[in-house]
N, C-alpha and C positions, 0 to 999 in steps of 0.2 A: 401671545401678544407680540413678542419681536418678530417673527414673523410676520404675522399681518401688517406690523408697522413699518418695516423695508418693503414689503412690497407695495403699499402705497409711496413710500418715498420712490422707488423704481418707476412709478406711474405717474409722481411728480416730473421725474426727469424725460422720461417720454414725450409729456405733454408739453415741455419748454420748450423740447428741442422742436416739435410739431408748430408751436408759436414762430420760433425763430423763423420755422421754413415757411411759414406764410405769407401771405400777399398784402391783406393788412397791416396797416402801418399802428403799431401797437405802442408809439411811443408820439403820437400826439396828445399836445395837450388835452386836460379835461375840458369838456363845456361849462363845469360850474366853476362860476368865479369867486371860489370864495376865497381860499389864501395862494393859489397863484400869482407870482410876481417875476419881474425882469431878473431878479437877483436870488436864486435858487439860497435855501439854508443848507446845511451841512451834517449831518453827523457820522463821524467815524468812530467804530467800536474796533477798538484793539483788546485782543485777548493773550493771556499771559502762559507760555508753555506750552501754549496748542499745535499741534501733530494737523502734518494736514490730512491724512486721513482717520483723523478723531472727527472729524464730521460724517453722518450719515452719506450723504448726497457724491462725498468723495471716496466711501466704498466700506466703510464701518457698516458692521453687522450685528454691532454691539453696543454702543454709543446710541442713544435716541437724542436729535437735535432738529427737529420740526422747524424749528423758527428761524434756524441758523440756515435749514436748507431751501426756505420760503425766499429768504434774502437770496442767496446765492443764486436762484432762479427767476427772481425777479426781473434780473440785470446782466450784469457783463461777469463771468465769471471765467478767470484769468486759469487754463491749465499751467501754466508755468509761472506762477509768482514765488517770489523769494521774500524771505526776511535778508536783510543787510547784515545781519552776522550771525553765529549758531547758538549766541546769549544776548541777553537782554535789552542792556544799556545801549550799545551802540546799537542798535538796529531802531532800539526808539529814540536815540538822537538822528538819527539817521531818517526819518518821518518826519520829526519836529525841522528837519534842516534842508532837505533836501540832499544832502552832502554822506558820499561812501564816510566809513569809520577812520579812517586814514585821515582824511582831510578836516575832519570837526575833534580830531584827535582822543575820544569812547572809545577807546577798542576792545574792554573788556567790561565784565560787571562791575560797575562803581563799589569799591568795596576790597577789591580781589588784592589779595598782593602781588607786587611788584618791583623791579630792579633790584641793582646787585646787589646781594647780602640776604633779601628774602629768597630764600632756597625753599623749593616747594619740594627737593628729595627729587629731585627732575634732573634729566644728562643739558638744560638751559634753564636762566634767568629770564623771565619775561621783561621786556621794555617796562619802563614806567608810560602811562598814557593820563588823557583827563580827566580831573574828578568831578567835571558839574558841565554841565551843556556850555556850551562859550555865549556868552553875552554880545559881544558884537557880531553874532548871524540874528537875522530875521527870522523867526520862525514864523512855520504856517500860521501860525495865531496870531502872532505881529500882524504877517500882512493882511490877515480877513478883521483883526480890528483897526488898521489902518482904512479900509476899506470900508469901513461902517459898520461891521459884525459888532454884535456879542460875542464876548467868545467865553467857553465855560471848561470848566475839563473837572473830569470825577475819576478816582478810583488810584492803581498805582503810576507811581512818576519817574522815579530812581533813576532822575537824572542832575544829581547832584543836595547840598544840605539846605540850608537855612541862605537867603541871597540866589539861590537858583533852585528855588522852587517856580511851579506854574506860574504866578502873579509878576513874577519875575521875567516872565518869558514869554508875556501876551494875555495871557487868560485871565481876564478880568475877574471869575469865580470862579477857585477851589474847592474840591471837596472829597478831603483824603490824600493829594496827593501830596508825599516829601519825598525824603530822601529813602526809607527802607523798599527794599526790592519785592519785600513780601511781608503779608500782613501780621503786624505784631501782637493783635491778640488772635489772632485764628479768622476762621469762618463765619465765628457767631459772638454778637453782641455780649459782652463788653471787646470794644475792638484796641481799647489803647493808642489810638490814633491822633495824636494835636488838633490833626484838621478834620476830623470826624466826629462828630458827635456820637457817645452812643446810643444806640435802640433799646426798646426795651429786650432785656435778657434773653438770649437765644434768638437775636432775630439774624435773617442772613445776609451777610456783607456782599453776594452780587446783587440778591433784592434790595437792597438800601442802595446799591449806586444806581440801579434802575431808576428807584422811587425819586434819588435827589436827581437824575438825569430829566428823570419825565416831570417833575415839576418846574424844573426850568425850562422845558420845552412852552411847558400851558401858560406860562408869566413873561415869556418873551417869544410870543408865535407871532404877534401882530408884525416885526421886524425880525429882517434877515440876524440869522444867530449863527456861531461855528461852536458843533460842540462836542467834547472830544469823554468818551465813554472808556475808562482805559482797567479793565476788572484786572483786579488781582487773581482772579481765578486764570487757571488752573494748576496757577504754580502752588508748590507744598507753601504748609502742610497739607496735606491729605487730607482733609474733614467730610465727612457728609452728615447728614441726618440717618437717623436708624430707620426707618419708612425707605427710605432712599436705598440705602445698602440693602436691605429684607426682597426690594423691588426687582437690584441686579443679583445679587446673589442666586435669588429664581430664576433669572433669565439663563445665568452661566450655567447653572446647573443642569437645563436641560440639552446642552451635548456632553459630549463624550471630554472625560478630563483630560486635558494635555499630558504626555508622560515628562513633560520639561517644560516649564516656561522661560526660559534662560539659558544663551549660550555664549562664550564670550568670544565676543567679535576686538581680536588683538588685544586691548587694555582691560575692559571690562567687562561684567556679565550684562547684557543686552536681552529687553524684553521681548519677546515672540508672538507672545497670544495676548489679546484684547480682553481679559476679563476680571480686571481688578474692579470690583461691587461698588469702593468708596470713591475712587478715581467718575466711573461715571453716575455716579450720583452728581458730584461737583460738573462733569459737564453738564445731566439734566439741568442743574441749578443753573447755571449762567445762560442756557439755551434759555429756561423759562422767563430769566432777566430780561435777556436780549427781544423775548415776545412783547414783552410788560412797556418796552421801549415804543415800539413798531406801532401798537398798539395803540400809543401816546399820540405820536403821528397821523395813526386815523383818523383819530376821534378830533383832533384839532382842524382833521381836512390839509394835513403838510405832505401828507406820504405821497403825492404825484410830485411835485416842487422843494421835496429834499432828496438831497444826493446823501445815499447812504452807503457807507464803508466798511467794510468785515473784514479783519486782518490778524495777524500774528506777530510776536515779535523774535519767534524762534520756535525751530522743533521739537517734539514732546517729549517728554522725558522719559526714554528706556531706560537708561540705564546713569547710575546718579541720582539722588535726592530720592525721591520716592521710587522710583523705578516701575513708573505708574502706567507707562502704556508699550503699545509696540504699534512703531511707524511704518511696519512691512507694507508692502512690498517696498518702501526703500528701505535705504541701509542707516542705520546708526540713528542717532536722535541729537538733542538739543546739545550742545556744546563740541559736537563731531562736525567733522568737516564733509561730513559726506551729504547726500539729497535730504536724508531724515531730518537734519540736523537743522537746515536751512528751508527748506521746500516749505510752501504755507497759504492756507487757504485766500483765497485775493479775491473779493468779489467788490463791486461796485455798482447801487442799483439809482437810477435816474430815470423814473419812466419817461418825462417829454422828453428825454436824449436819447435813449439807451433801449429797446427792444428785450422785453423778457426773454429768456434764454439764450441772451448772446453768449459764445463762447471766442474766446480770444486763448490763440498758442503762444503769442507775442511774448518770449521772458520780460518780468516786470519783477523789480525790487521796490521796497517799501520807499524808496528816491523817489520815486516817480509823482505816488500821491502829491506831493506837493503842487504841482506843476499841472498835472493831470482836475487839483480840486479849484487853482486859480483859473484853467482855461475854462471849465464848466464851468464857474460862476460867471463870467465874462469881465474877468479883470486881469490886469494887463500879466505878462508872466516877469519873473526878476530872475533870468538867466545866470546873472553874477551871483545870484546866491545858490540857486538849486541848481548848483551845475552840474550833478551827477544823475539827476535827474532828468526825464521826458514825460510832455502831458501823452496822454495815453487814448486822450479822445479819437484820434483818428480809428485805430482799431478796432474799437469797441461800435464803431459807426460803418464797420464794411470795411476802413480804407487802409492802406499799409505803412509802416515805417521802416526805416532802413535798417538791416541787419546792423547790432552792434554787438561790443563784448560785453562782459557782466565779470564784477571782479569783488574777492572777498581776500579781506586779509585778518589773521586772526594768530597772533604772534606769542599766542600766553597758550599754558594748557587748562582744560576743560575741568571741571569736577564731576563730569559725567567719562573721559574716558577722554576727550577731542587732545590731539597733537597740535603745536606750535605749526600753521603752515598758512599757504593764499591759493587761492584760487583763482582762475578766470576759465568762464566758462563762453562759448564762443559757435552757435549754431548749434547744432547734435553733441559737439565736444566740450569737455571739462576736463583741465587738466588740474592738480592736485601739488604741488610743491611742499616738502616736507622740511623744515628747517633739524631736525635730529640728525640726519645724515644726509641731505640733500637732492634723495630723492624722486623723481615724479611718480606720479600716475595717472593715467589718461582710459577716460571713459569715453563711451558715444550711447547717450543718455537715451536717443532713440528706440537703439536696439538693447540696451541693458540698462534699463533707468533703475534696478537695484544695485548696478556698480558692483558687481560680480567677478570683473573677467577685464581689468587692466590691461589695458593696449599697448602700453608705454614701448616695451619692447618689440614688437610688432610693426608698430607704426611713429617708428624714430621719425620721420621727417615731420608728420604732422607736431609728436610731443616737442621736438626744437624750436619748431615755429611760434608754438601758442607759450613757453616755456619764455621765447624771446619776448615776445610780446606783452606775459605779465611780469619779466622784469624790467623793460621800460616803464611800464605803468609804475611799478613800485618807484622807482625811482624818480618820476615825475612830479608824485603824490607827496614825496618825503616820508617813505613809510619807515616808522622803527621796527626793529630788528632782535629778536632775542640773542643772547649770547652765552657761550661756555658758565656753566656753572662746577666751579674747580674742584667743589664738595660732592661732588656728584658721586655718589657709592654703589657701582654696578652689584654687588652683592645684597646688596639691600632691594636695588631695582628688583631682582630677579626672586627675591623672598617674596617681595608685597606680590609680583606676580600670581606665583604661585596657588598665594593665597585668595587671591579672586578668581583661579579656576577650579577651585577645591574647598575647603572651607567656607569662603565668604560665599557661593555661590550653594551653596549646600542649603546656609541659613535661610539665604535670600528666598530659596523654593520652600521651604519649610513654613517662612510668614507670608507668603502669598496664598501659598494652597489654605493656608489657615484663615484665611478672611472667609472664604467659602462653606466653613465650617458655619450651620445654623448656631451652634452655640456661642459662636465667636463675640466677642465683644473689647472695645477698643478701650474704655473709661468707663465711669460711671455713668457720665451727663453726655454720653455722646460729643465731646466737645464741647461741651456749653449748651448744645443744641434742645438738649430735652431738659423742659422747665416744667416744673410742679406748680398747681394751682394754689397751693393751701399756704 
């Protein structure tokens, strides 16, 4: 079965690119007039912890995501897109704003601690930054209901509590989204959620944001809607159904068992191989959401005259929290500073604009949508808000934009392993600033886009230049800064090491290999998942 089902998705990708090269113009409108309009609708699906190669179509061999790789070939699909930070919060304020992490002042996960006296056992103190999206920016939603939209948003928000929720921030209906960053009852109904109704028992929470997505869609199709689809999947917990797990489990087990799925890249032990059973279960599940959607669209007659968005809001999680995937061939994952951590599926499908199978190299961060979803609507753009931002239409249409930088700053440490440091990446190059001791490191993402083989030394003139350049920026930005933490206990550093390349890493193989195990089993009820009839 996995076989045969990658190499149909390889024959998807063929036939795009075959589309692309054609002489036919594949992005005229329909002749039928039935919900075609001057004012395109909107929906963007944000997914939570996604790796960009947890999608089939982006090189998974393991992972089945049919629907997720139907979008991505429908449309423009970005090789170089970013998330705006290598965690959560800021990179989805960062969407909502148009504005880098610096400037809407999100820099870490809502939540995290911060400033002097919170000692996380680290050689610095992270800044204090914001704890709820800012009220006086405009978000995307403001400006499409200023504009006549609907605007709706489902699923996680975790950008801020009570006063800076959705409704607070443009989006007329809610559903599900506050303040926690990941689902408080699990996967499966009863959810615990204020703004969520439960289902009945054991139903699945990205099917329910589908279900409340796609009935909004069929109640307000007659008029332009924006509507913002944000799954808590595939951040932990880890849940699937036992059908689901039983499914990958067979898959994994027909190659050859890894002798290690774990190595520790500097901090922490880091995933390798693609074959945890419950992880892609949960992607099946939000793929089959995301069909359940598209689906919505058809059948209303909107899928040629909605602009549809597929994104991430950081890289997948090797290592940290579940330690659910591996983001190879790049390096490191969600809270790292490196391509894994950041790098993220970007696709954007608009058939009367957009030609199936465009591809676009153009670097693009999650800034951009803003700007990118007012120029395709055809309303005007607000430059003073989304200033970090560029609409993206040219590219995506043939045409070119001017080489710029691309810059992350991320001043707190990771709970997946990531260091206090910023980045700007600038053409082929990224250079890496370390706030621990001050060091760079410089890649040329071209030729090593696993970030293998630092340049830094090698090519001093180029590291000083890009090095100059992202600390004007910082400086421009008002960016904060971590600082000495005086409790800092090198003996302790060097113990916890220790112990994540030997012990804790011991275990970590021990419970993974064990899911693979046919007898394995996680609970009783699957998570809530499996309900009895009687």
């Amino acid at each position: 079965m996995s076989i045969r089902y990658h190499l149909a998705v390889a024959l998807l990708i063929g036939l795009a690119a075959t589309m692309a090269r054609g002489t036919a113009n594949a992005t005229k409108p329909s002749t039928e007039k039935t919900k075609l309009s001057q004012q395109p609708n909107v929906l963007f699906i944000l997914a939570d912890d996604l790796g960009l190669h947890d999608i089939s179509v982006e090189g998974s061999t393991f992972y089945q995501t049919p629907n997720i790789d139907e979008l991505a070939l429908g449309g423009a699909r970005f090789t170089n897109g970013y998330a705006n930070c290598q965690v959560c919060s800021p990179s989805r304020a960062s969407i909502q704003t148009g504005k880098y992490p610096p400037r809407h002042g999100v820099t870490d996960w809502i939540g995290a601690g911060a400033g002097k006296g919170h000692s996380l056992g680290e050689r610095l103190y992270a800044p204090e930054y914001a704890l709820s999206l800012p009220l006086q920016d405009t978000t995307i939603a403001e400006a499409m209901r200023d504009a006549g939209y609907t605007t709706f948003f489902a699923g996680k928000w975790h950008l801020g509590g009570e006063g800076s929720w959705p409704t607070d921030h443009g989006y007329q209906i809610n559903r599900g989204g506050f303040d926690r960053g990941g689902p408080p009852g699990g996967y499966f109904s009863p959810y615990h959620n204020p703004l969520l109704e439960d289902g009945p028992d054991g139903e699945s929470l990205p099917l329910r944001l589908a279900s409340e997505t796609s009935q909004f869609i069929r109640e307000h199709q007659n008029k332009p809607f924006f509507a913002m689809l944000s799954f808590y999947s595939v951040h932990g917990p880890i849940q699937t159904s036992k059908p689901l797990w039983e499914k990958y489990r067979a898959i994994a087990g027909e190659g050859t068992p890894p002798s290690s799925r774990f190595k520790v890249d500097r901090t922490m032990p880091v995933r390798q191989v693609q074959d945890h059973p419950v992880y892609a279960g949960m992607m099946e599940s939000m793929d089959t959401a995301v069909g359940k959607v598209l689906k919505t669209l058809r059948d209303c007659g909107l899928d040629e005259s909605t602009i549809v968005v597929f994104t991430g809001d950081n890289g997948g999680v090797s290592s940290g929290d579940g330690f659910s995937t591996s983001n190879l061939p790049l390096r490191g994952g969600k809270g790292r500073q490196w391509e894994g951590g950041i790098r993220e599926p970007f696709y954007i499908r608009y058939p009367e604009k957009i030609k199936p199978g465009t591809i676009c190299d153009y670097p693009a961060t999650g800034a951009d949508f803003y700007p990118t979803i007012l120029d395709l609507c055809g309303l005007p753009l607000l430059p003073k808000q989304h200033v970090d931002g560029v609409a993206l239409t040219p590219v995506m249409q043939g045409e070119q934009l001017p080489e710029r930088p691309l810059f992350w700053h991320y001043p707190h440490y990771g709970n997946q392993g990531g260091e206090p440091s910023s980045i700007i990446r600038k053409g082929d190059w990224k250079l890496i600033h370390y706030y621990e001791d001050g060091h760079n490191e410089l890649y040329n993402l071209a030729d090593d886009p696993g970030e293998t083989n630092d340049l830094s030394l090698h090519m001093p003139v180029t590291a000083k230049r890009l090095a100059s350049e992202l600390k004007t920026w910082l400086k421009e930005i008002n960016a904060r800064f971590p600082t000495a933490d005086p409790s800092f206990d090198p003996v302790k550093a060097e113990a916890k090491a220790i112990r994540y390349q030997t012990t804790f890493k011991q275990r970590l193989e021990k419970a993974h290999a064990a899911m693979l195990d046919p007898n394995w089993k996680p609970n009783a009820d699957w998570w809530g998942s499996m309900v009895t009839n009687d």
